[in-house]
N, C-alpha and C positions, 0 to 999 in steps of 0.2 A: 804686194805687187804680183798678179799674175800675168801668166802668158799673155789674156787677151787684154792687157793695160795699155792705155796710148799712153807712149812713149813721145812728147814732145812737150818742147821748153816753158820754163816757169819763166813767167815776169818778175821782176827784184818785187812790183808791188804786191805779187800773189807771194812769192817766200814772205816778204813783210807780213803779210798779212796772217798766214797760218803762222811767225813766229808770236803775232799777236796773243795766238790763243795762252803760249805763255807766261805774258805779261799781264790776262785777265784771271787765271785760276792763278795765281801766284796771290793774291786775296785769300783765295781761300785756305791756301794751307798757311798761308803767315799769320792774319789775322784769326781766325778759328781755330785751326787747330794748335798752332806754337805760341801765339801771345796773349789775345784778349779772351776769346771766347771762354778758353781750358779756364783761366782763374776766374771769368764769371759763374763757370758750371760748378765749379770747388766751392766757390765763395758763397754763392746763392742759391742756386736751382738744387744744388744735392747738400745743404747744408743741414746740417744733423739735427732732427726733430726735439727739443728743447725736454721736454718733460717724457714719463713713459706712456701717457693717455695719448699722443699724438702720435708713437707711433701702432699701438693698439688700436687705432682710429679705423680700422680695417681698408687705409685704402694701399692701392698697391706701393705708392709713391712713397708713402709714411714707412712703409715695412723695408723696402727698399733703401733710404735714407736711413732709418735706424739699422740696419743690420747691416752696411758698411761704414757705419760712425763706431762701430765696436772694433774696428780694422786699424784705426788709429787714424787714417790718412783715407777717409772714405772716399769723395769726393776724387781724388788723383785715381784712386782704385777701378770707381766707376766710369773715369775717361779710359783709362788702361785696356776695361774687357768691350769698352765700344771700341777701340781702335783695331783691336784683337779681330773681336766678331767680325765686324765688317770687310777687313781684311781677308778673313777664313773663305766669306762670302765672294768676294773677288776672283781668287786663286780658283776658285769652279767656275764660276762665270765667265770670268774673260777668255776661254777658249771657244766657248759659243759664240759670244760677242763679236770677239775678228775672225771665226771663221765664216759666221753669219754675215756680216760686212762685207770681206774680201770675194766671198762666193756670189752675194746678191748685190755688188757694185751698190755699197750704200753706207760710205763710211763718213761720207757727211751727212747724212741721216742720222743715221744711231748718233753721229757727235754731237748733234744738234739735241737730240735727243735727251744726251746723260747733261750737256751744258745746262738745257731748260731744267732739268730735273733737280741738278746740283742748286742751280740759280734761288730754286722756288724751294728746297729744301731748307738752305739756309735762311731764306725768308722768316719761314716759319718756324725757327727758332728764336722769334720774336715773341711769339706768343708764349713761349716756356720760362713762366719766371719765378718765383721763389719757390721751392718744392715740387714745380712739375717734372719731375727726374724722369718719366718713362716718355713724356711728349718731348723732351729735350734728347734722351737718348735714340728716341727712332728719328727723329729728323735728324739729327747730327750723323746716323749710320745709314741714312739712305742719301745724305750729301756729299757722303765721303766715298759710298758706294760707286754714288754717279763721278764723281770728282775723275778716281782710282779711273773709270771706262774711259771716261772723256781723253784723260793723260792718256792711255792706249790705244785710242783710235786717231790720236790727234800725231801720233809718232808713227804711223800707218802712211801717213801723206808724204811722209821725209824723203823714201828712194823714189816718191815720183816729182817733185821737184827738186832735188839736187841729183848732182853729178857725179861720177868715185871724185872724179878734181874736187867738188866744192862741198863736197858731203859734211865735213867735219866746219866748217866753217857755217855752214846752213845749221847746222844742229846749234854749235855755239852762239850764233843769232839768237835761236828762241831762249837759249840757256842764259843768256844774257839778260836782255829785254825781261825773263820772269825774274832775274832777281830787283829790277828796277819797278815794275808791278806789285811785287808785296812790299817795296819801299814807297811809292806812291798807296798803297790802300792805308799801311799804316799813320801816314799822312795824314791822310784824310779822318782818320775814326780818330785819330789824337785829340783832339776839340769835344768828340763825345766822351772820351773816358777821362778827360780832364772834369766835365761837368759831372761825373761819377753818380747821377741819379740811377736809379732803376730802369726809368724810361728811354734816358742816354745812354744806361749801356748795353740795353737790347735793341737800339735803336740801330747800333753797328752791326747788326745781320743786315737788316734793312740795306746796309751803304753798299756795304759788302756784295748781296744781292746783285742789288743796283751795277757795283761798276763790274761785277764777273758778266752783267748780261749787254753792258754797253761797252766794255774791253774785248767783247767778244767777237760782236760783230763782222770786223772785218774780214776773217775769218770765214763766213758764210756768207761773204756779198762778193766777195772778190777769190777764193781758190775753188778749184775745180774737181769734179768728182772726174778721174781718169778711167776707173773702171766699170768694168760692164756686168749687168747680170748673166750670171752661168747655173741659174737653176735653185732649186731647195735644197739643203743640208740632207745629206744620205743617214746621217745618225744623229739620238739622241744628247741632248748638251752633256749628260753625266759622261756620255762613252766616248764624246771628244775630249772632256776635262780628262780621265782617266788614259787616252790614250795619248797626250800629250805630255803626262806623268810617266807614263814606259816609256814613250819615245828620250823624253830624257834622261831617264836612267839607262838605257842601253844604250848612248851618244856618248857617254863617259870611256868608255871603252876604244872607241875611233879617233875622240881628241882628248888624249887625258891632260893637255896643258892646261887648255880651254877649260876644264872640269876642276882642275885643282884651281884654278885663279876664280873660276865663280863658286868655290866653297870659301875660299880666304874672302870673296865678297858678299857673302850670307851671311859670314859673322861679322865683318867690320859693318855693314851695314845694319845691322843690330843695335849697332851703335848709334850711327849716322839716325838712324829713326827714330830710335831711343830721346835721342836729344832733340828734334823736331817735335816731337809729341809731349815730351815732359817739361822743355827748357824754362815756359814761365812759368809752373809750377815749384821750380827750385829757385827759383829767382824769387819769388814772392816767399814760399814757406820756409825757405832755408835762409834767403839772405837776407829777410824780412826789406824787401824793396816795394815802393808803393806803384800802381799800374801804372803812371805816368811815366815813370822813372825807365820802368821795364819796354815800355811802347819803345821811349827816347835810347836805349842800349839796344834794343834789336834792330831799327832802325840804323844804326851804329855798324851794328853786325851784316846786314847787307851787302853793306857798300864794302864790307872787308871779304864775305862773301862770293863779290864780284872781283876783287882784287886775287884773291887766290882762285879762284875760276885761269882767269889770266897768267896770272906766275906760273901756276904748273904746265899750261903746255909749253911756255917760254925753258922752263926748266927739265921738264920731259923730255922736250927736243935735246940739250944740251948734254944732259947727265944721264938718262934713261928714266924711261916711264917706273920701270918696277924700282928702282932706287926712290924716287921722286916721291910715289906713294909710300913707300918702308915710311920715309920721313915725316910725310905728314902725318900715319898713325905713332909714331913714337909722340911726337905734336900732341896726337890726340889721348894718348895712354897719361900724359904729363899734367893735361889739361884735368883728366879725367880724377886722377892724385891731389890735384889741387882743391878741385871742389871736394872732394872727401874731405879731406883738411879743412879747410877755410867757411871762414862764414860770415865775412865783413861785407858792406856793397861794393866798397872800392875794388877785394879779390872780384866779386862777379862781373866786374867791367872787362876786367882780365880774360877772365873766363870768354866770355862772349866775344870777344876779338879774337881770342885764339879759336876759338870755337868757328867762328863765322868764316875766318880765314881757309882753315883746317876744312869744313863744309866744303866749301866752294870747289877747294884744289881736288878733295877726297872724292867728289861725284863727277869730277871735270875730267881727271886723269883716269879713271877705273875703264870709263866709256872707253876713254882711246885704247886702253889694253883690251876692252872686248875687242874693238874695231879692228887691232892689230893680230890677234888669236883668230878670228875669223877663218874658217877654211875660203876658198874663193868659190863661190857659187852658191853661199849657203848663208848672205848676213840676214834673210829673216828668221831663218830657224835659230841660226848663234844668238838674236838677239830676245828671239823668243824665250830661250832657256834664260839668259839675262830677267826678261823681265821675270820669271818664275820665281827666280831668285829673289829677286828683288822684294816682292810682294811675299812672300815667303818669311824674309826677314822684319817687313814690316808686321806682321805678324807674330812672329818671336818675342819685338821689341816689348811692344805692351805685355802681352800674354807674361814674358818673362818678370816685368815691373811689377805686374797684380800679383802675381805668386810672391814675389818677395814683400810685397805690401802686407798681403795676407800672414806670411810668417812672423815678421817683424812689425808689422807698422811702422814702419820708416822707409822716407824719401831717399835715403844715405844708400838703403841696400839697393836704390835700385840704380846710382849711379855707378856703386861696385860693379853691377852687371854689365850696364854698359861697356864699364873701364877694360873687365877681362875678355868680351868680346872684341876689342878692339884690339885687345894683347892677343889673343887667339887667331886672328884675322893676320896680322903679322905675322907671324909663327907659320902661316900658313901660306902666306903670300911668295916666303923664299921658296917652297917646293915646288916654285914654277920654274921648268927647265929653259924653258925657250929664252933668248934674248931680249927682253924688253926696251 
């Protein structure tokens, strides 16, 4: 929001509408990225070349697929350094992005933009199916690319239709509605991956597709672009990525509360990503659960999702914010113990309810301690460094997963990771002085 923004009232239908947006990308990172997608690319598309002639075959896909099937755990490996990469990609780009947006009054342009983009990405991960490992990996990182933009231009719109009164309740609307979004997509693709063909289960890009660009909609027919164009960008995208990297590192200095509570949320968020990006991976490899099974328990996981979403601010209010999260990563540390341990399907139901619960509270309450850390006059920069973070650590997650893949080949090591992120984050989280 800048100075020359019009400043006047949203209608309930235009907040409805932009909280739409995330009730339609909530598709994309449930079904793609946390449930279906991740075991079709393990299972089929980067499945390990059978004999040594196929993968000598000299094509890229074949070399590729064989020399992460020497890893133990290829296929997980190879989601790991697309989650990674695309990530890395992000963290540069998105300061061009909204400053380009913000400056040239066009942030429903470029949203529209990364939606189309994301929309027709995942599309075309139809077409990648047994062994096509590099056509599955570029469209999966250029879906996630636009995904990652979309999510940050679409949280751009927030301070111009809500209030300081209604702010936090405007934001928990879209926080809401997406987690009832990737419980309706997975709904929906449940009937394809029951029919378990080849053609059914690349058929769920296709749906996926489909309801991210008809979820979206409302969105672009009904909120309003409030700002104006104020000209072209004075510097190159590297030199605002770069000076957006100083600017946060010497901000640590002026609010060091602010700064210790978003390094306690760079590691627990390591976590939180960690388990987005892997969960039916260990579900399938470790608990040996079949995809329906895993559709029917995240599904599950939503609706617990949304239920701690809700407890924790009822419980924030009451007991404090910074108590409230301690508890839910103890929650999460315990969680995190158990899967190391266990290996039945009944433990992973466990799992994934405390998991989904733990989710919901853990992203619900951290916001409102950004929100309350805030200096006063400064929540897009506070939130700016928020997002830095954020992306940051979704980047750690994988990156950290593949390395330990690579060392070990095993799933096991990369939940340790997680687990001690999440202990680290803790540990870190008491060094916040202020009162929460």
């Amino acid at each position: 929001m800048t100075a020359s923004t019009e400043h006047s009232a949203a209608s309930k239908r235009e907040i409805v509408s932009w909280a739409f947006f995330d009730f339609a990308n909530s598709s994309f990172t449930t079904v793609i990225i946390t449930v279906v997608y991740a075991l079709y690319f393990k299972g089929v598309v980067a499945a390990p070349p059978e004999t040594l002639g196929e993968i000598m075959d000299g094509s890229l896909d074949s070399l590729i697929s064989g020399y992460a099937a020497q890893l133990g755990e290829g296929g997980a490996f190879l989601w790991s350094v697309a989650l990674a990469l695309s990530n890395v990609f992000i963290i540069f780009t998105a300061p061009l992005i909204g400053a380009a947006a913000d400056r040239r009054g066009r942030k429903k342009r470029y949203l529209f933009i990364s939606y189309l983009c994301c929309s027709l990405a995942t599309a075309g991960l139809f077409f990648a199916g047994s062994g096509d490992v590099t056509l599955a990996l570029l469209m999966f990182m250029v879906a996630n690319i636009a995904f990652a933009s979309g999510e940050n231009l679409v949280a751009g719109f927030l301070p111009e239709l809500a209030t300081p009164e209604n702010m936090s309740r405007v934001s928990a609307l879209g926080w809401g509605i997406g987690y009832l979004g990737g419980l309706a997509a997975l709904a929906m693709v449940l009937p394809l991956a029951q029919g378990g063909s080849d053609f059914q289960l690349r058929s769920i890009c296709l749906v996926v597709a489909g309801f991210f660009l008809i979820a979206g909609l409302p969105t672009f027919l009904f909120v309003r672009e409030r700002a104006v164009d104020r000209g072209p960008l004075p510097r190159s995208s590297f030199d605002l990525a770069m000076d957006q990297v100083k600017e946060t590192w010497h901000a640590r200095r002026r609010h060091p509360d602010l700064f210790r509570f978003l390094f306690a949320l760079l590691f627990f968020s390591i976590g939180v990503y960690g388990v987005i990006g892997q969960a039916a991976l260990y579900a399938e490899s470790l608990f040996g659960l079949a995809r329906e099974s895993i559709i029917l328990i995240f599904m599950a996981s939503q609706i617990a999702a949304a239920v701690g979403a809700l407890a924790s601010g009822k419980l924030g209010d009451r007991f404090g914010s910074q108590k409230v999260l301690g508890a839910t990563l103890i929650l999460w540390i315990i969680t995190g113990l158990i899967a190391l341990l266990a290996s039945s399907p009944g433990a992973y139901w466990v799992i994934a309810m405390t998991a989904g619960f733990a989710m919901g509270a853990t992203l619900s309450i951290a916001r409102a301690i950004v929100g309350r850390l805030t200096p006063a006059g400064q929540s897009a920069e506070t939130f700016g460094y928020w997002g830095l973070f954020g992306r940051l650590a979704a980047c750690l997650a994988p990156a950290g997963n593949a390395v330990a893949i690579f060392f070990t080949g095993s799933l096991r090591t990369g939940i340790a990771y997680f687990t001690l992120s999440f202990a680290i984050g803790f540990l870190l989280l008491f060094r916040v002085k202020t009162k929460l």
